[in-house]
C-alpha positions in Angstrom: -15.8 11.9 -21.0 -17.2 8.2 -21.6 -20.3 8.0 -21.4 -21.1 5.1 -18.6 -22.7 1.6 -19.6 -26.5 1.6 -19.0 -26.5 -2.1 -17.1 -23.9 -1.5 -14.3 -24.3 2.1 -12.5 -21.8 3.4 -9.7 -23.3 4.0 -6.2 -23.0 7.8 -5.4 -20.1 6.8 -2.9 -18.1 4.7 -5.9 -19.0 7.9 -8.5 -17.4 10.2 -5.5 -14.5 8.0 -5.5 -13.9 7.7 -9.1 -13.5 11.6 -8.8 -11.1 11.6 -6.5 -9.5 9.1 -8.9 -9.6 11.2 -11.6 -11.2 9.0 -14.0 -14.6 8.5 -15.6 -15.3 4.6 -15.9 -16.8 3.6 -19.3 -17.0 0.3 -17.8 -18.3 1.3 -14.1 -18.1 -2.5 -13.5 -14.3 -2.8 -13.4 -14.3 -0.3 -10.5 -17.0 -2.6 -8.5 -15.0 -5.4 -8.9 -11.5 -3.8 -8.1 -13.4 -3.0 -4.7 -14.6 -6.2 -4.6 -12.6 -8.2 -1.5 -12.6 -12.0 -1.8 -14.2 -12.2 0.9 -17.4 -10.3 -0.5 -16.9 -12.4 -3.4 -19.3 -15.0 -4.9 -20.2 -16.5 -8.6 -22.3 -13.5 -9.7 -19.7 -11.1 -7.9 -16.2 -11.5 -8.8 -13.6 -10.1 -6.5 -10.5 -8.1 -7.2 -7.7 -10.5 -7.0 -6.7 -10.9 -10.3 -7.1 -7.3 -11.0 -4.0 -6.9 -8.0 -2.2 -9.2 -10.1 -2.7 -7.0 -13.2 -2.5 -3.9 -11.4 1.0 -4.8 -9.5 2.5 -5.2 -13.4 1.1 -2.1 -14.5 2.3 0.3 -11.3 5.7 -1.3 -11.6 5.8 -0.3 -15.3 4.9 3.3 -15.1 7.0 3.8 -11.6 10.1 2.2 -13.3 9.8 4.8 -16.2 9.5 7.4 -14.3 12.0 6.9 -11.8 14.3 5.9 -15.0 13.0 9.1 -16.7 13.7 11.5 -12.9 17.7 10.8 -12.8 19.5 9.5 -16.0 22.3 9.2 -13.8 21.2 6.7 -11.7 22.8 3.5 -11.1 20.5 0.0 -11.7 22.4 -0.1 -7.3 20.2 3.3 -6.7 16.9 2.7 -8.8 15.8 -0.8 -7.6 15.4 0.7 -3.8 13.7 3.5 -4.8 11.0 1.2 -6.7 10.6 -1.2 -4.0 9.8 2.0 -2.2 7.2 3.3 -4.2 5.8 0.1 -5.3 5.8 -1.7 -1.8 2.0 -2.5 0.3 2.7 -0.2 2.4 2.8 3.0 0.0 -0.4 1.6 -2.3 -2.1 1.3 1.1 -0.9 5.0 2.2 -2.1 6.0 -1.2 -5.9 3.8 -0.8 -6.3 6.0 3.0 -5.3 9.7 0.9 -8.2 8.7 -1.6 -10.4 7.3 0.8 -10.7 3.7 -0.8 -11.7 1.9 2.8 -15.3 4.3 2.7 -16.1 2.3 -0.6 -14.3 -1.0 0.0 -17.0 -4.2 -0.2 -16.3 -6.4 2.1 -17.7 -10.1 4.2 -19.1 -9.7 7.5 -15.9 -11.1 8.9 -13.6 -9.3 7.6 -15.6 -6.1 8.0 -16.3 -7.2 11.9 -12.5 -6.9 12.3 -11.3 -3.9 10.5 -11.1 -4.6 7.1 -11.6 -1.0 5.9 -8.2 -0.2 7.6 -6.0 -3.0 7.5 -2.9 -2.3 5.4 -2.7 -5.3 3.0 -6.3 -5.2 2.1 -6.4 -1.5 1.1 -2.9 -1.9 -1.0 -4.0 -5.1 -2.5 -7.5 -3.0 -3.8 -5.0 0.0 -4.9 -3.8 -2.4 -6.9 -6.9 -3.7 -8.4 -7.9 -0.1 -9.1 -5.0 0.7 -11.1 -5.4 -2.5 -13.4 -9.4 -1.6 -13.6 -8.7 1.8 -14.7 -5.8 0.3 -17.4 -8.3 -2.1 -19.0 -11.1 0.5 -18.8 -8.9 3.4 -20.5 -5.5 1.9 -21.7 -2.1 2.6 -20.2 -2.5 6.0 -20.9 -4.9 6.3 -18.0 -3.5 4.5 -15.5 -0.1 6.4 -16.0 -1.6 9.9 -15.8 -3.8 8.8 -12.5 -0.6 6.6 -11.2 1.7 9.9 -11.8 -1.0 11.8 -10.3 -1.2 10.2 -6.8 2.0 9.1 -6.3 3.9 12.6 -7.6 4.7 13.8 -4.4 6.4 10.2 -3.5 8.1 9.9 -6.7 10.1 13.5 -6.2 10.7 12.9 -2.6 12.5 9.9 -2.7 15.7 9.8 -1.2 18.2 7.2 -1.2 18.8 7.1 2.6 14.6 6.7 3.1 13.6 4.0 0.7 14.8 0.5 2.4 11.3 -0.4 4.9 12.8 0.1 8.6 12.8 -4.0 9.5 15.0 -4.6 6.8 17.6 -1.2 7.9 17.3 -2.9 11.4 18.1 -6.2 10.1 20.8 -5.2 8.2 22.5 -2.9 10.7 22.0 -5.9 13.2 24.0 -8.0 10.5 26.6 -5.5 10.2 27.4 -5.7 14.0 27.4 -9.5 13.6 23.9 -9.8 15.6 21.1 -11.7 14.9 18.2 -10.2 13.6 16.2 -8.3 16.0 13.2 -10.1 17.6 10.0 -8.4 17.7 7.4 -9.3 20.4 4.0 -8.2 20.8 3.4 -6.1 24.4 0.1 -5.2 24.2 -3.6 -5.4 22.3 -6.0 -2.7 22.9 -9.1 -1.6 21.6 -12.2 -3.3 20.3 -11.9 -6.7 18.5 -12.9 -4.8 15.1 -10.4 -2.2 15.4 -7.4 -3.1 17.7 -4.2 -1.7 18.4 -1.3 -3.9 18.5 2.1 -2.6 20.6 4.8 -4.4 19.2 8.5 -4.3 21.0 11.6 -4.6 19.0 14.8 -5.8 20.7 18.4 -6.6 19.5 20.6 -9.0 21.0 22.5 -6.5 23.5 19.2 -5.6 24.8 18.3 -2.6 23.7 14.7 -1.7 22.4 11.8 -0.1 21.2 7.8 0.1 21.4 5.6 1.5 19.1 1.8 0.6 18.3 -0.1 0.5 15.2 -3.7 -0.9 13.9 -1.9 -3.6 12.8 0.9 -5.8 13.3 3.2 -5.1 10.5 2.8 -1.7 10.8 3.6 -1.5 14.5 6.6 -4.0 13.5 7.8 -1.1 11.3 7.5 1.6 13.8 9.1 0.1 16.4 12.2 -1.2 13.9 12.5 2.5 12.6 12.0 4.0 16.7 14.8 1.5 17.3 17.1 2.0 14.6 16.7 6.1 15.4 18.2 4.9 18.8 21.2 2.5 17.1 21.8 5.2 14.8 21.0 9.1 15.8 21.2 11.4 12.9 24.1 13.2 12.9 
């Protein structure tokens, strides 16, 4: 393994976390700033959102050779939803909770105050970050083997019928019948002001709907498009 540089040492919570990475930082500072939140951020402490940049480019780039590499008989028609899929915030934010990357995420009062360490764009966006810190510490090399690492199980499971996010199947079903999209209204807030609980209800034009809650808003958005299009269109 590389050995570590002597100036910039990870905490024993970052070290634990570059384990369940899988990789050794040379450059332990490229992990502190992928964790790094803008909102933690100052001159002498850059943040991580150009590394998101980065590491959006280089995710995209080992998932599209893989799933190219998976099924030679897939059609361009068949691929691009299965990327968007595997690529999309909410699966880098699925993959940040598996790996615990909210324990070691540094972040402002504010945004810690109100649930930072949860919130689904702020975890994706520092998956992200991760992946491009762990490219320009190691090479593309690296970042494939821990990208085909932790999202393996994603990759293989796949399925055409599964990868479209369940606004856009709602949407789209809605457009079929000649509807307007659904409208999606929020019912309910619970819970403390750091870490509350939003109950969103979507509805269709013939009035039919569906609740669901979440810890955030686009989340409870999705469950309650995917509770309502379950409804529209049991499984046969």
């Amino acid at each position: 393994m590389a050995r570590r540089s002597d100036s910039t040492r990870l905490s024993v919570e970052m070290t634990a976390f570059a384990n369940r990475l899988g990789h050794d930082f040379a450059r332990p500072e490229l992990l502190i700033r992928a964790l790094t939140h803008a909102s933690a951020g100052s001159v002498s402490r850059p943040h991580n959102q150009r590394l998101e940049f980065l590491g959006d480019r280089v995710l995209g780039l080992v998932i599209s050779d893989a799933l190219f590499a998976a099924d030679k008989q897939a059609t361009e028609g068949q691929l691009a939803p299965r990327f968007n899929a595997l690529v999309r915030k909410e699966t880098c934010a699925d993959v940040a909770r598996e790996v615990d990357l909210g324990a070691v995420l540094r972040l402002g009062r504010s945004e810690m105050l109100s649930g930072g360490r949860r919130k689904e764009t702020l975890l994706g966006d520092a998956m992200e970050a991760v992946l491009a810190a762990i490219y320009l510490d190691a090479g593309m090399d690296a970042a494939r083997r821990v990208i085909l690492t932790l999202w393996e199980t994603r990759i293989n499971a796949v399925d055409d019928s599964d990868v479209r996010d369940s606004k856009t199947a709602l949407q789209e079903w809605a457009q079929g019948q000649g509807d307007p999209p659904p409208r999606y209204t929020e019912t309910a807030r619970e819970g403390p002001p750091h870490a509350p609980v939003f109950t969103i209800e979507a509805q269709l034009a013939d009035g039919r709907a569906a609740s669901a809650s979440a810890g955030s808003k686009r989340a409870a958005e999705q469950a309650a498009a995917k509770a309502l299009l379950d409804e529209v269109q049991p499984a046969s």
